[in-house]
FIKE-322111 format. One record per residue: residue number from 1; residue in three letters; y, z, x of N, C-alpha, C in turn. Coordinates in steps of 0.02 Angstrom, whole numbers, plus 50000, padded with zeros to 5 digits. Layout:
N
<pt NUM,'ALA',<Y,Z,X>,<Y,Z,X>,<Y,Z,X>> ...
***
This chain:
165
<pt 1,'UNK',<49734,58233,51132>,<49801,58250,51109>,<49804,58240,51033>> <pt 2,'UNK',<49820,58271,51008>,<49822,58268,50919>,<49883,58242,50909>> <pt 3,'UNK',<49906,58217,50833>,<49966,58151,50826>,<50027,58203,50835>> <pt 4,'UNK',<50022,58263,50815>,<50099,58324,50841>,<50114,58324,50900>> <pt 5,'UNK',<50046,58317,50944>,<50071,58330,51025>,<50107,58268,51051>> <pt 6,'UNK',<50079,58215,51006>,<50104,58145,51029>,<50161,58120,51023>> <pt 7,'UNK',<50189,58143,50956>,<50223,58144,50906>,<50289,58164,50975>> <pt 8,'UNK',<50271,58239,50989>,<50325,58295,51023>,<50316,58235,51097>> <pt 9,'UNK',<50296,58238,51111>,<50281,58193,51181>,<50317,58129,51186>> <pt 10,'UNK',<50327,58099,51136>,<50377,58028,51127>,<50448,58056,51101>> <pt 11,'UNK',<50429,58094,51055>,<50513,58108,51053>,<50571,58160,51115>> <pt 12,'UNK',<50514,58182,51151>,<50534,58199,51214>,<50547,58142,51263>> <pt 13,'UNK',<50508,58100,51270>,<50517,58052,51314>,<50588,57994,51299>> <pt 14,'UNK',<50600,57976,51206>,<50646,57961,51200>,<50694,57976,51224>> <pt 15,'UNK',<50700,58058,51226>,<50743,58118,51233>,<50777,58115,51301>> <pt 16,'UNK',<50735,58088,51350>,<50762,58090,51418>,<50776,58006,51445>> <pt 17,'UNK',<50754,57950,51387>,<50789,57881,51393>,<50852,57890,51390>> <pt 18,'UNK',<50855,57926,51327>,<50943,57947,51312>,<50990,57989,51370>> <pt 19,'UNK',<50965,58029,51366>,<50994,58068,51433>,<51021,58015,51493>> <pt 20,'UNK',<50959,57997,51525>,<50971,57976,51597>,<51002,57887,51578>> <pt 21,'UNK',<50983,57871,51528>,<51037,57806,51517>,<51128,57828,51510>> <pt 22,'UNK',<51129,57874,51461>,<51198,57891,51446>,<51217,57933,51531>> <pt 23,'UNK',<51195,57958,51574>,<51197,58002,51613>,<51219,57939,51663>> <pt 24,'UNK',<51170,57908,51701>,<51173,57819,51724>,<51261,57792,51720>> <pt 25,'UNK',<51264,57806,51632>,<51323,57763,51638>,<51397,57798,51665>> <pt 26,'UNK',<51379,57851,51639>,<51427,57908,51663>,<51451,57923,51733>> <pt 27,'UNK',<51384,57917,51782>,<51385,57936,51851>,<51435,57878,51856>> <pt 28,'UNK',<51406,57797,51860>,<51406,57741,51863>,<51503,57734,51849>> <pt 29,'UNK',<51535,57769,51807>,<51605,57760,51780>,<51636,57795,51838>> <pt 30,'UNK',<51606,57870,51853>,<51648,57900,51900>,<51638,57885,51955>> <pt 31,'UNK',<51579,57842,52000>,<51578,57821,52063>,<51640,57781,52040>> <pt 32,'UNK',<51650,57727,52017>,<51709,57687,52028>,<51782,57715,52004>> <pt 33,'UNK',<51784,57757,51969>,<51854,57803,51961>,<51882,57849,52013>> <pt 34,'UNK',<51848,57893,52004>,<51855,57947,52056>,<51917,57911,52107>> <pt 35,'UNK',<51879,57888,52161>,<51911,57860,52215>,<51990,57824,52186>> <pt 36,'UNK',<51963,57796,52158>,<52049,57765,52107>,<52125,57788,52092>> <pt 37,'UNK',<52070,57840,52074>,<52149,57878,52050>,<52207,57888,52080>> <pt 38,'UNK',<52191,57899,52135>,<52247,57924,52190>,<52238,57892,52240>> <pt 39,'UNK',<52290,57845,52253>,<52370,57828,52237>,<52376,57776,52180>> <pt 40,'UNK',<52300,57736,52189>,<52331,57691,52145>,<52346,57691,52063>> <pt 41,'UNK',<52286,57732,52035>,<52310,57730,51959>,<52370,57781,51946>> <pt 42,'UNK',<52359,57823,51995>,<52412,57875,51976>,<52483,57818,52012>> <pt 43,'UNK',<52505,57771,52015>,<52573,57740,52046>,<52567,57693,51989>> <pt 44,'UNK',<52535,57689,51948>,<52540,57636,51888>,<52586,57668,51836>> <pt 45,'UNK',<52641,57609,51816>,<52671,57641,51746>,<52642,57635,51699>> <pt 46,'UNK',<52628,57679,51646>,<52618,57714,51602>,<52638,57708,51533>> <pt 47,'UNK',<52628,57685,51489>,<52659,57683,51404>,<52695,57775,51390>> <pt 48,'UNK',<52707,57810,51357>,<52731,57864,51347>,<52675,57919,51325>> <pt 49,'UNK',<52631,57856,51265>,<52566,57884,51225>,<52508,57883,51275>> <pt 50,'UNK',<52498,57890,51363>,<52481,57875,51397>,<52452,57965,51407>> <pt 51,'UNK',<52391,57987,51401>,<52386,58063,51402>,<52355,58092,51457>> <pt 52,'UNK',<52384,58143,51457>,<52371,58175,51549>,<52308,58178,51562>> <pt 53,'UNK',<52296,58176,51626>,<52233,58142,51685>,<52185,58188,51643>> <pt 54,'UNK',<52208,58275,51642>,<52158,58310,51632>,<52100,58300,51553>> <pt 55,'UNK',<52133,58246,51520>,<52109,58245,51438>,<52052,58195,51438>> <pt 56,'UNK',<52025,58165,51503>,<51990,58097,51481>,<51928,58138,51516>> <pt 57,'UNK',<51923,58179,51569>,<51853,58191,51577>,<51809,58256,51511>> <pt 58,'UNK',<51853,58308,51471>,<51819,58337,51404>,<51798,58282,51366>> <pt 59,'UNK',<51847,58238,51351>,<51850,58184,51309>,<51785,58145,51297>> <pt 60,'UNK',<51788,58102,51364>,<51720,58056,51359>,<51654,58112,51373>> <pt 61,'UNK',<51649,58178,51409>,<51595,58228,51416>,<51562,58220,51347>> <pt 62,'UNK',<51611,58227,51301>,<51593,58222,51216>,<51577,58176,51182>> <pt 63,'UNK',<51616,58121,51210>,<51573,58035,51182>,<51497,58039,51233>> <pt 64,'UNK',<51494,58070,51267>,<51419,58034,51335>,<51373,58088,51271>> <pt 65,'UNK',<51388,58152,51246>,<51341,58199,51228>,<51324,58159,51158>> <pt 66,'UNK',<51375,58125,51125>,<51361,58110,51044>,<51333,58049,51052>> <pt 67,'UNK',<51345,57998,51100>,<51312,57941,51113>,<51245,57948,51141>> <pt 68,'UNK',<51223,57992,51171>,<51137,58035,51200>,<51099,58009,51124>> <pt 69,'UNK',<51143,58089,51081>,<51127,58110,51036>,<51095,58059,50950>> <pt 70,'UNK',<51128,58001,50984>,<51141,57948,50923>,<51085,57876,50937>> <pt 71,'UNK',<51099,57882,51014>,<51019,57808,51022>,<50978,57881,51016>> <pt 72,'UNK',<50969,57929,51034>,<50892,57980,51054>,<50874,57975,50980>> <pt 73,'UNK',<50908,57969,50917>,<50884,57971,50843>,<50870,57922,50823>> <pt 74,'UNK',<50915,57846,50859>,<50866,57776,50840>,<50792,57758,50859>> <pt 75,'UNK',<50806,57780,50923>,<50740,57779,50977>,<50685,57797,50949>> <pt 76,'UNK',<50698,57880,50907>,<50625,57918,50898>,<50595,57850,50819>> <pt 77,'UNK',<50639,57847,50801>,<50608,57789,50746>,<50562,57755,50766>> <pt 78,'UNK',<50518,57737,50707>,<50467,57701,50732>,<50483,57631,50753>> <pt 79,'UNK',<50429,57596,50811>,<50440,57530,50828>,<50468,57491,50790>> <pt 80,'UNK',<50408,57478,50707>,<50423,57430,50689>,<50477,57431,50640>> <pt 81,'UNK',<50514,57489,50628>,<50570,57474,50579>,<50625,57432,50600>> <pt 82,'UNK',<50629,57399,50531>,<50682,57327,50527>,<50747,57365,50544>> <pt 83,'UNK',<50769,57337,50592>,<50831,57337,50625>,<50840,57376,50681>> <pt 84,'UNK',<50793,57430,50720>,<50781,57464,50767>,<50807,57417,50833>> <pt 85,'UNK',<50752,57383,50827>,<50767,57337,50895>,<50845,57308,50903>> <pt 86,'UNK',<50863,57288,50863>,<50929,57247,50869>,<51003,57313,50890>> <pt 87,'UNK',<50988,57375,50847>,<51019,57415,50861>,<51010,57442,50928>> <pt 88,'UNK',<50972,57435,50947>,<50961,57484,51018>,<50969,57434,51067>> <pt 89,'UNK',<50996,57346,51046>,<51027,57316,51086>,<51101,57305,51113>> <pt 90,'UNK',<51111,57320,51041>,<51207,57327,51034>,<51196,57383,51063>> <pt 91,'UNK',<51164,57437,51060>,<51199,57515,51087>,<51198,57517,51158>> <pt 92,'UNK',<51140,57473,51168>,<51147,57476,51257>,<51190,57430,51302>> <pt 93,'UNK',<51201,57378,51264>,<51249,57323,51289>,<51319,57358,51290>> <pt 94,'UNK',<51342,57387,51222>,<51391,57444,51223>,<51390,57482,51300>> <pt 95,'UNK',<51366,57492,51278>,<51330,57577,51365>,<51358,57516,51432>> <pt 96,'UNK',<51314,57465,51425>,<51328,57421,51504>,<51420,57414,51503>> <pt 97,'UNK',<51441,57383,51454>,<51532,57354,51448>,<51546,57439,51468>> <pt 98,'UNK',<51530,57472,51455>,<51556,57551,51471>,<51566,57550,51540>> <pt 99,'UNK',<51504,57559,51564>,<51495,57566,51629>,<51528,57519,51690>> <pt 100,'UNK',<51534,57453,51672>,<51578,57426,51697>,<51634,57397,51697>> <pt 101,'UNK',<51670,57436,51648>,<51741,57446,51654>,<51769,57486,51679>> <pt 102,'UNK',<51737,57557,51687>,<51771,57568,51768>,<51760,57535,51820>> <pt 103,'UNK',<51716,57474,51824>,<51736,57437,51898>,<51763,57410,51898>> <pt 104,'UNK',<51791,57370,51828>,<51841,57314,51824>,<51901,57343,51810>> <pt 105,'UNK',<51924,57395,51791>,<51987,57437,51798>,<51989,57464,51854>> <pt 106,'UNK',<51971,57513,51881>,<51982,57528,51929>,<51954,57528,51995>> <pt 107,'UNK',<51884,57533,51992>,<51871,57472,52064>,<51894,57433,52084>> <pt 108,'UNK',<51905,57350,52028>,<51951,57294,52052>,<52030,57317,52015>> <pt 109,'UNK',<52052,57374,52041>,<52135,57368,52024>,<52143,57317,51976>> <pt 110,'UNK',<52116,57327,51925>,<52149,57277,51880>,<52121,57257,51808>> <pt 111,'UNK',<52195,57297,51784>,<52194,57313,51703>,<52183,57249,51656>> <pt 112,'UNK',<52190,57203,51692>,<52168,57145,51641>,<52095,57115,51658>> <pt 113,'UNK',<52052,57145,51704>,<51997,57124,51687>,<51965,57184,51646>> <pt 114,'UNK',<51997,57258,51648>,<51979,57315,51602>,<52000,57277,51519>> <pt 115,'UNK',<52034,57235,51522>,<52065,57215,51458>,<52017,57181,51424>> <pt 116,'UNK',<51963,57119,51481>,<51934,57084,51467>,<51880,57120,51447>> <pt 117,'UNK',<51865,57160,51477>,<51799,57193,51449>,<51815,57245,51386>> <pt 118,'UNK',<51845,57264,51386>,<51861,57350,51322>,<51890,57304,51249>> <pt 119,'UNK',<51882,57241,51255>,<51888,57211,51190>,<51844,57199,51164>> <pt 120,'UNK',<51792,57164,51183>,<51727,57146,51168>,<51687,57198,51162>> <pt 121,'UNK',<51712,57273,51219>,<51661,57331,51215>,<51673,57365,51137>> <pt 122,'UNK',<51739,57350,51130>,<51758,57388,51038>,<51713,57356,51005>> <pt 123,'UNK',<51708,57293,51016>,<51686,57255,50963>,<51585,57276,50968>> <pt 124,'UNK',<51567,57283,51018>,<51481,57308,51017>,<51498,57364,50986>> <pt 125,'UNK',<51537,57408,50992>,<51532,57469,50979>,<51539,57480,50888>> <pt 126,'UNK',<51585,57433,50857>,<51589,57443,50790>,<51510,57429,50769>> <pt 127,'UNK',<51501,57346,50797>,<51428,57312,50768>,<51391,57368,50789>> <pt 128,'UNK',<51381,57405,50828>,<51323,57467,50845>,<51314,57512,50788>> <pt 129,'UNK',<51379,57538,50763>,<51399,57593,50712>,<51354,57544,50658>> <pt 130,'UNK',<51380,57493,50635>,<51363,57450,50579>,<51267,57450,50605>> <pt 131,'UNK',<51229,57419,50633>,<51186,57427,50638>,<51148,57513,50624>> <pt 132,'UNK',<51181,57567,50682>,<51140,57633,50680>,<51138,57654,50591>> <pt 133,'UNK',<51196,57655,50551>,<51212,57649,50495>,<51168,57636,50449>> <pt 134,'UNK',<51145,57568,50459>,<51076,57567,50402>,<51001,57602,50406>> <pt 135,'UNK',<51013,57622,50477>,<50943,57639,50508>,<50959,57735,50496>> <pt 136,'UNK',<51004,57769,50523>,<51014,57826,50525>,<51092,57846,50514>> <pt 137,'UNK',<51126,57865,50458>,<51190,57899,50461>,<51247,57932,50515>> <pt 138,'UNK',<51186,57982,50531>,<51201,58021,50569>,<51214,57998,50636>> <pt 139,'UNK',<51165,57967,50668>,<51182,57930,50722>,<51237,57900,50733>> <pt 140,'UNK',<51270,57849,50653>,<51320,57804,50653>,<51389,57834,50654>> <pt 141,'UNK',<51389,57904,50641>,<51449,57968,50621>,<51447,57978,50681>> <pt 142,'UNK',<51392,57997,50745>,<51386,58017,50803>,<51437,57956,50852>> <pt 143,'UNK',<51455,57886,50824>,<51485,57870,50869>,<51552,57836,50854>> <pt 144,'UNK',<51556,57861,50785>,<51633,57859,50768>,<51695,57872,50815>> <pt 145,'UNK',<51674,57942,50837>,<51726,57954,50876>,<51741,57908,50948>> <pt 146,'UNK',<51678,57884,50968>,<51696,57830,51016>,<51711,57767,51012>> <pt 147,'UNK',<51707,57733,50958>,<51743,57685,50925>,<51824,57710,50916>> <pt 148,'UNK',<51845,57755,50902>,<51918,57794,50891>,<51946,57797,50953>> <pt 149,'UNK',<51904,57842,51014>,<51934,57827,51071>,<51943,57762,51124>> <pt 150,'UNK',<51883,57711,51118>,<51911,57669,51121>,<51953,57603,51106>> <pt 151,'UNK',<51974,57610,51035>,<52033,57579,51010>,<52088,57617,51052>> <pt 152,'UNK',<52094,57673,51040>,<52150,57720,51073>,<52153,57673,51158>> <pt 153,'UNK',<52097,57690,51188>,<52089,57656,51255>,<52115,57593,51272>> <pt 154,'UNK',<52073,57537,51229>,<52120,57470,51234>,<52196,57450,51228>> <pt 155,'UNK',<52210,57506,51193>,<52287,57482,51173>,<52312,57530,51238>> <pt 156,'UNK',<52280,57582,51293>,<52317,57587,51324>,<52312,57550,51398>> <pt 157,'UNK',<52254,57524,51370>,<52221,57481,51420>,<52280,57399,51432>> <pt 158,'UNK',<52301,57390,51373>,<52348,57341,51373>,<52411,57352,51390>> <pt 159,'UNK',<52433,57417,51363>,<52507,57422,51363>,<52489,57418,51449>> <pt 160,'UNK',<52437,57459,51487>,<52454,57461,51576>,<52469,57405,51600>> <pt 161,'UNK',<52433,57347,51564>,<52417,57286,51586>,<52505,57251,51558>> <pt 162,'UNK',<52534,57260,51531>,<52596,57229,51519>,<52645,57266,51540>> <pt 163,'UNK',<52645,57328,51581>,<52675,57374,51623>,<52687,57367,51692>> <pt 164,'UNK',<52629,57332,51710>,<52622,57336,51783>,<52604,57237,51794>> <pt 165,'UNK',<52609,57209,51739>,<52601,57143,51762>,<52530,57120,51801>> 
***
């Protein structure tokens, strides 16, 4: 194999870490949503800034594609660059608080253990940006927008939780 084929061969293989991790977490949110929704999240009151059912599955489709898109460009980096490793710890620890906050929202009915987790998940998610950032730009722009939506998230994650007691 010559170092191009190898080269193409790892950054493919990165290519499908990203995938089937971001994919993983995705399935992993809607096994425990899905079922949820109806009766119970849909019988929960609501803040006003609270946005219809249909806006959160385009929504996150677009955080799962830019978050792929953003470890698949840390990943292809080489091993030993300074700060690789640490970044691709926050991003996945990020990815896990993801994934199981739909069990703790809506699996266990209950917006205050979603509370407990989507605070700390903001907080991997900035340190992630801050890490991908020194290592790759682009990557760190790639997950802006999910840092945005979940600030948006927590605060509606709270208002439910002081709505419904």
């Amino acid at each position: 194999m010559t170092v191009m084929q190898s080269s193409r061969a790892r950054s493919i293989g990165f290519a499908a870490l990203a995938i089937i991790s971001v994919a993983a977490t995705l399935a992993a949110g809607q096994i425990a949503t899905f079922p949820n929704i109806a009766p119970w999240y849909a019988g929960l009151a609501k803040p006003s800034f609270n946005p219809p059912d249909w806006i959160f599955g385009p929504v996150w489709t677009a955080l799962y594609l830019l978050m792929g898109f953003a470890v698949w460009r840390i990943l292809r980096l080489p091993e030993q660059t300074p700060g690789r490793r640490s970044a691709l710890i926050l991003f996945f620890a990020q990815l896990a608080l993801n994934a199981a906050w739909s069990w703790m929202f809506f699996a266990a009915h209950s917006p205050i253990l979603g509370m407990i987790n989507i605070l700390p998940q903001f907080g991997l998610i900035v340190a992630t940006i801050a890490a991908f950032r020194r290592l790759d730009k682009i990557g760190a722009w790639c997950l802006a927008p999910l840092a945005i939506w979940v600030a948006f998230a927590s605060a509606l994650n709270i208002a439910i939780w002081r709505l419904n007691g």
